[in-house]
C-alpha positions in Angstrom: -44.5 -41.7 33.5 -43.2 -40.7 29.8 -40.2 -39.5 28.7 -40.0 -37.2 26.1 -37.0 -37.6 23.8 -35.3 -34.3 23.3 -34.1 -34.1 19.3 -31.2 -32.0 19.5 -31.1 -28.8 17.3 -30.0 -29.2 13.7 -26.2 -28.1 13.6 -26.1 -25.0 10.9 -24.0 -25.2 8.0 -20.3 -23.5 8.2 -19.9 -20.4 5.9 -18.4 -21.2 2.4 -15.1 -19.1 2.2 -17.3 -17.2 -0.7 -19.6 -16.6 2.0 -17.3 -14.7 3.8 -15.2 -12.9 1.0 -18.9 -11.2 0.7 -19.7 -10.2 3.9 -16.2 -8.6 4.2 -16.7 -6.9 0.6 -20.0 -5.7 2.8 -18.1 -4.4 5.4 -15.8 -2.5 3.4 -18.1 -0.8 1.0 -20.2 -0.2 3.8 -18.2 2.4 5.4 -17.9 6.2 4.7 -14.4 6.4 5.6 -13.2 3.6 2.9 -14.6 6.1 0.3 -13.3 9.4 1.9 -10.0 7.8 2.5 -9.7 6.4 -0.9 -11.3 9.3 -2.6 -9.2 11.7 -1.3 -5.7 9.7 -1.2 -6.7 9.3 -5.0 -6.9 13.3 -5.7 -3.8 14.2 -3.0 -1.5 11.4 -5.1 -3.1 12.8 -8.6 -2.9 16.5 -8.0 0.3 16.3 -6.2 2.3 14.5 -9.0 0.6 16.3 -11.8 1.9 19.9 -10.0 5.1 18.6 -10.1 4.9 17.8 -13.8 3.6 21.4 -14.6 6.3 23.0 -12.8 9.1 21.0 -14.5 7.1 21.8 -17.8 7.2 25.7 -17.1 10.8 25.3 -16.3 11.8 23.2 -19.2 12.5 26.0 -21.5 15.3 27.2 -19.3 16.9 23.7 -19.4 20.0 24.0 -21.1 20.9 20.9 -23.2 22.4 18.5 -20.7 19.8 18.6 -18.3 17.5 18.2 -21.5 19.1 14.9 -22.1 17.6 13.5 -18.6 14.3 15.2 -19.3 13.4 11.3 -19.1 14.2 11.3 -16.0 12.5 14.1 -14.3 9.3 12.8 -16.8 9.2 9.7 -14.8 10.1 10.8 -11.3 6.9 13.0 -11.7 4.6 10.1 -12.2 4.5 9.4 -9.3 6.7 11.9 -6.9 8.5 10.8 -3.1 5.3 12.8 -1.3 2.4 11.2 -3.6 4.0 8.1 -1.9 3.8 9.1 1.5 -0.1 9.6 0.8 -0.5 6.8 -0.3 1.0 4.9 2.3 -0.5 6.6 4.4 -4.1 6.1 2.9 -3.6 2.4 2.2 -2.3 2.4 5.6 -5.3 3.5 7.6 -7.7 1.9 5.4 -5.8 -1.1 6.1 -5.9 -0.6 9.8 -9.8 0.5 9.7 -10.9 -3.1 8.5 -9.5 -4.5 11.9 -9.8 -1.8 14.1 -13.5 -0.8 13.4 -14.5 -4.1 14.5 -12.7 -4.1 17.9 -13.5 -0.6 18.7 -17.2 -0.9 18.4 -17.4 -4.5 19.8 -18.8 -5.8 16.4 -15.4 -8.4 16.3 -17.7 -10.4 19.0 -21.0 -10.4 16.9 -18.5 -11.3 14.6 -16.8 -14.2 15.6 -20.2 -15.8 17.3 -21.6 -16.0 13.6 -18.1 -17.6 12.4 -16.2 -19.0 14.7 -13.0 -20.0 12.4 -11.1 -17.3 13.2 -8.3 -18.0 10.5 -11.0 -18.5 7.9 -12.4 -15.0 8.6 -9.1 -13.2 8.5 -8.3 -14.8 5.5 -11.3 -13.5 3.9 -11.0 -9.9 5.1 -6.9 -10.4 3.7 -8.3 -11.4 0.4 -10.6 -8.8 -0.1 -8.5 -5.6 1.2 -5.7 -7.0 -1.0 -7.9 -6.8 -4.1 -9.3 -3.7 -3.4 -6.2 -1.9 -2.7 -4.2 -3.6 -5.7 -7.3 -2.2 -7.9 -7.1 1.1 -6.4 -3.5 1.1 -6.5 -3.5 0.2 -10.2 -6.3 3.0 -11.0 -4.1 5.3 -9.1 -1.0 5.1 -10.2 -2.3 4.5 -14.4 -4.3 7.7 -13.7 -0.9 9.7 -12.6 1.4 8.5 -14.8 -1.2 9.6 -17.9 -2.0 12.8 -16.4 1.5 13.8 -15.4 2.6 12.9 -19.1 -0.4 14.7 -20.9 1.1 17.7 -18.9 4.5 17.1 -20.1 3.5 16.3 -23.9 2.9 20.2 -24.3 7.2 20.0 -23.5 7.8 17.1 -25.7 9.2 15.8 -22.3 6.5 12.9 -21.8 7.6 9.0 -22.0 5.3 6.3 -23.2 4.7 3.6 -20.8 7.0 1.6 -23.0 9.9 3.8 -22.3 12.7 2.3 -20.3 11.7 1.7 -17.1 8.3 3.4 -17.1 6.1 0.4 -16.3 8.3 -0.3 -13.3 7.5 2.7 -11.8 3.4 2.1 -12.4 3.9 -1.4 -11.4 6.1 -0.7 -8.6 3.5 2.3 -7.0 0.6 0.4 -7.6 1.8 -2.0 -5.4 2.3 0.2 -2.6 -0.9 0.2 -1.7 -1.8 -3.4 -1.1 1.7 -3.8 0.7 0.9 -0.6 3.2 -2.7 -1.6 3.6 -2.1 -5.2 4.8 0.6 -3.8 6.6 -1.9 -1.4 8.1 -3.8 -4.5 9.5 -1.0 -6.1 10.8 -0.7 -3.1 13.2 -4.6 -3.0 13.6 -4.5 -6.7 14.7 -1.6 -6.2 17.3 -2.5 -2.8 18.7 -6.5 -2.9 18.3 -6.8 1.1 19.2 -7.4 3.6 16.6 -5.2 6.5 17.3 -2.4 4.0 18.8 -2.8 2.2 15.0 -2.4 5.5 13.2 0.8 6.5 15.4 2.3 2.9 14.7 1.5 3.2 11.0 3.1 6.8 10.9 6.3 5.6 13.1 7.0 2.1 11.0 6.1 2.7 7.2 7.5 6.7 7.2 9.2 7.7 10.4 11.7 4.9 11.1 13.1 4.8 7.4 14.1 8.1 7.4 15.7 8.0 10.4 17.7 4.9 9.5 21.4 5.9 7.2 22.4 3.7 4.6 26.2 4.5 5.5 26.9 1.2 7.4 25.9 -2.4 5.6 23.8 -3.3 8.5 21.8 -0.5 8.4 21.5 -0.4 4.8 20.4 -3.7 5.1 17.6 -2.4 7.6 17.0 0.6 5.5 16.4 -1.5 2.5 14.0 -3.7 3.9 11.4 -1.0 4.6 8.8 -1.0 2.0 9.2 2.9 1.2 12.9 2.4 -0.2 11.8 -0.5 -1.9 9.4 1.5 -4.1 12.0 4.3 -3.8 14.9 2.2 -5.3 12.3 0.2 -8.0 11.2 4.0 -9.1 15.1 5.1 -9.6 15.0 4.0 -12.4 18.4 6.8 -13.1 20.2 4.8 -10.7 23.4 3.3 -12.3 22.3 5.3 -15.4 22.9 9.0 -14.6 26.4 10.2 -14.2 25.7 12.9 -12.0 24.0 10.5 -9.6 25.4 10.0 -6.7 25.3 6.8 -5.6 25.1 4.9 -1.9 27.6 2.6 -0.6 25.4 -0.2 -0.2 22.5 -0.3 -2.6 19.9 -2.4 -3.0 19.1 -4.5 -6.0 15.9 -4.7 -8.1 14.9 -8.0 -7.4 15.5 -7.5 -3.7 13.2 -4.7 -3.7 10.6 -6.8 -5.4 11.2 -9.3 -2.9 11.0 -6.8 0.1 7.3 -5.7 -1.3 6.4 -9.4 -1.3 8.0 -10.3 2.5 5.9 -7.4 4.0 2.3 -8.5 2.3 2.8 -12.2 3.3 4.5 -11.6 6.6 1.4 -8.9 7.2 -0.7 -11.0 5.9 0.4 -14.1 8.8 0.6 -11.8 11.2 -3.1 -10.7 11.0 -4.5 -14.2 10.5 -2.3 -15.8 13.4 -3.0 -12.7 16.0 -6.6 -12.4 16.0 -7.0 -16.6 15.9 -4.8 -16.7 19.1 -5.2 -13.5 21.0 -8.8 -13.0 22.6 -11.2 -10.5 22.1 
């Protein structure tokens, strides 16, 4: 009687981290709602901020000549205005949340992981690329209101120059926004893994809880200061400490913190995404 040998099948190769980055740069581009979401965030932000620099240009004649003195102020504070953030967030957010999310709501996460099964590899890939996308599209964004809102203001002689004190801080500081909310987005995505519970989370964390939380008490400012909305709100102040009818808070928060806050909320996000989906199951 012969035996027949059995040759066992050749092992394929694991994906190259490249690899990955492009089939998550597939996934991304391949949705409708990545370019409705973006397209439209884009227009709200650029629209919104560019009404507010009209108005304050149709106004400026009746400015009498202190108020014309801060005119720098107001020029800047309409680059990009406290709601064109909230869109933003809100945008980065849920596009954010859609690159987890998608997958577990259609059941594509366990196609997914079959073809690659290094979890922390994958999620580091799909981190990569919604971090460059969103930093682009934050950049483009926040470039594209700061020139428009200026052209607006140039008919005023009100417009800065993105040289002006403080004025790059407030491009650099919004375009950041983005990639900070979206990642933070996934971080929600990856714990929750339902849509509309994502969406709610997103809404309650990034917008709802800091306004709720009073920067009267150090503890709370502390709190309050850690949220990444009044980091970009105290990096775009760029008044604060400068104008004398400013009010100011008890406890403020400094510039470098804020840069730091934007920084501990993408790397924490970014952990918390790769570290959920490699340990929870499917």
């Amino acid at each position: 009687m012969t035996t027949l040998a059995l040759t066992p099948a050749p092992a394929h190769p694991a994906a190259r981290f490249t690899d990955l980055l492009a089939a998550e740069w597939i996934k991304l581009r391949s949705l409708r709602s990545t370019y409705w979401a973006l397209g439209a965030g884009a227009l709200a932000v650029i629209g919104f901020n560019a009404n507010a620099a009209r108005v304050h240009a149709h106004d400026y004649p009746r400015y009498n000549p202190q108020m014309r003195a801060f005119a720098w102020e107001l020029a800047l504070r309409d680059a990009f205005t406290d709601g064109s953030a909230l869109i933003l967030i809100l945008a980065a957010a849920s596009i954010g949340a859609i690159t987890v999310v998608g997958e577990y709501s259609t059941g594509l996460i366990r196609t997914t992981l079959a073809a690659v099964p290094d979890r922390r590899a994958l999620m580091a890939a799909k981190v990569v690329v919604v971090t460059a996308v969103m930093t682009l599209y934050g950049a483009c964004v926040a470039s594209a209101s700061f020139a428009s809102t200026q052209a607006i203001l140039t008919s005023r002689h009100a417009a800065v120059s993105i040289t002006h004190f403080g004025a790059l801080r407030v491009v650099v500081a919004s375009a950041l926004l983005a990639p900070v909310c979206a990642l933070a987005g996934m971080a929600l995505g990856a714990l929750v893994r339902h849509s509309a519970s994502t969406m709610v989370a997103v809404t309650a964390v990034l917008l709802l809880v800091p306004s709720f939380i009073t920067d009267r008490y150090r503890w709370t400012a502390a709190v309050r200061h850690a949220m990444p909305v009044n980091a970009w709100t105290r990096l775009t102040d760029i008044a604060y400490g400068h104008d004398p009818f400013t009010r100011l808070p008890r406890y403020g928060a400094a510039v470098t913190g804020s840069w730091v806050v934007l920084g501990a909320w993408a790397v924490v996000s970014a952990v918390i995404v790769v570290v959920t989906v490699d340990r929870r199951d499917v």
